[in-house]
C-alpha positions as CSV (number, residue, x, y, z in Angstrom):
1,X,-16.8,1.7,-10.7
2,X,-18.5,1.2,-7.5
3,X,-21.0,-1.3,-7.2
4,X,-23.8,-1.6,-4.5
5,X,-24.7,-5.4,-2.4
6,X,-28.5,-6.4,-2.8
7,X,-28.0,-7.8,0.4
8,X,-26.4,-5.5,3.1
9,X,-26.9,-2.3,0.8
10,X,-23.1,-1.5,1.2
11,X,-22.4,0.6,-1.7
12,X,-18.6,0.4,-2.2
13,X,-18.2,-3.4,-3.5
14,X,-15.0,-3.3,-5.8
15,X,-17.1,-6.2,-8.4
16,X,-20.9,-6.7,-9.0
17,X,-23.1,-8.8,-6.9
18,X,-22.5,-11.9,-9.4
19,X,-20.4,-14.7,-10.7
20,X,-19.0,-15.8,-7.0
21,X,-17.3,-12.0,-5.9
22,X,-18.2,-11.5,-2.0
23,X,-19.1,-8.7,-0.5
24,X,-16.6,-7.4,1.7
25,X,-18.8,-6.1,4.3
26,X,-21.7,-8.9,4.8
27,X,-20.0,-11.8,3.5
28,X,-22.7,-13.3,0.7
29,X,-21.3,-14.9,-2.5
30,X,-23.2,-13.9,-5.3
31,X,-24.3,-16.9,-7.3
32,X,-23.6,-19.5,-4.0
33,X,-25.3,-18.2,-1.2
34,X,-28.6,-16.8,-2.8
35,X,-28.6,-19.8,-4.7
36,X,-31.2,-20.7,-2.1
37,X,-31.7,-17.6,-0.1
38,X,-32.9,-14.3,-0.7
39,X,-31.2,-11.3,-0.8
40,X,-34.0,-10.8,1.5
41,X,-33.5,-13.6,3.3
42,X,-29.5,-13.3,3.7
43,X,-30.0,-9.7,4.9
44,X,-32.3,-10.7,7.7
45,X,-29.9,-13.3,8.7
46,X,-26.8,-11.0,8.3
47,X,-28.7,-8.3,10.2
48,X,-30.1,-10.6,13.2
49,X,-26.1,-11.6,13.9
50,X,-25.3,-8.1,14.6
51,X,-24.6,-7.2,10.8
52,X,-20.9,-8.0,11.5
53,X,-18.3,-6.9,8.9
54,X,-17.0,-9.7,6.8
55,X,-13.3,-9.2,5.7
56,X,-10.5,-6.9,6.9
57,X,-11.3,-4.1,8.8
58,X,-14.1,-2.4,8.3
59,X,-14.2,1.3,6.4
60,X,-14.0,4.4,9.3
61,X,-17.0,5.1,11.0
62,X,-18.5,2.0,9.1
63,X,-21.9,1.8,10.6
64,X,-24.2,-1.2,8.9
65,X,-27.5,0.2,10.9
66,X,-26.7,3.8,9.1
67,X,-25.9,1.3,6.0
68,X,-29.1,-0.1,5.6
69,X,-31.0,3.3,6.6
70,X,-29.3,4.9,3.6
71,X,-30.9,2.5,1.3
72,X,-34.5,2.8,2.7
73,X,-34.2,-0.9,4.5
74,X,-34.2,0.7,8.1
75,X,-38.1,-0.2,8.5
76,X,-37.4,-3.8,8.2
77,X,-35.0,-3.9,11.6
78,X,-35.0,-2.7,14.8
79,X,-32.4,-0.2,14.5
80,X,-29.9,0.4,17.4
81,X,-29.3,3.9,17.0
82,X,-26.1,4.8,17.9
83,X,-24.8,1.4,18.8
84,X,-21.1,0.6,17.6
85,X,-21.5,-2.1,14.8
């Protein structure tokens, strides 16, 4: 089972967004870092540094802008079309 991060919308998380697992592509821990933020909150900040991936290498033709349009967030960030990520 595949789960999907409430932060950067990636849907391929191996665990669910709780109990300390990390998203692979944005980098939140669940139960640390929004501990204060907001999902809302982390995104914006993950997305204004470029939406980097977190760990390893990201998946082929990983695009976070694409990501995030997927799940309906695209109106929230001014999207770089086309940009590498």
């Amino acid at each position: 089972m595949k789960f999907r991060c409430p932060v950067c919308m990636y849907p391929e998380m191996p665990y669910p967004p709780d109990n300390y697992h990390i998203c692979p592509c944005c980098g939140t821990e669940f139960g640390n870092d929004d501990a204060f933020s907001s999902w809302d909150q982390l995104r914006r900040s993950w997305a204004d540094n470029d939406a980097p991936w977190f760990f390893g290498d990201p998946p082929p033709l990983w695009n976070p802008w694409k990501q995030l349009e997927d799940a309906h967030y695209s109106h929230e960030f001014a999207i770089r079309w086309g940009d590498p990520p």
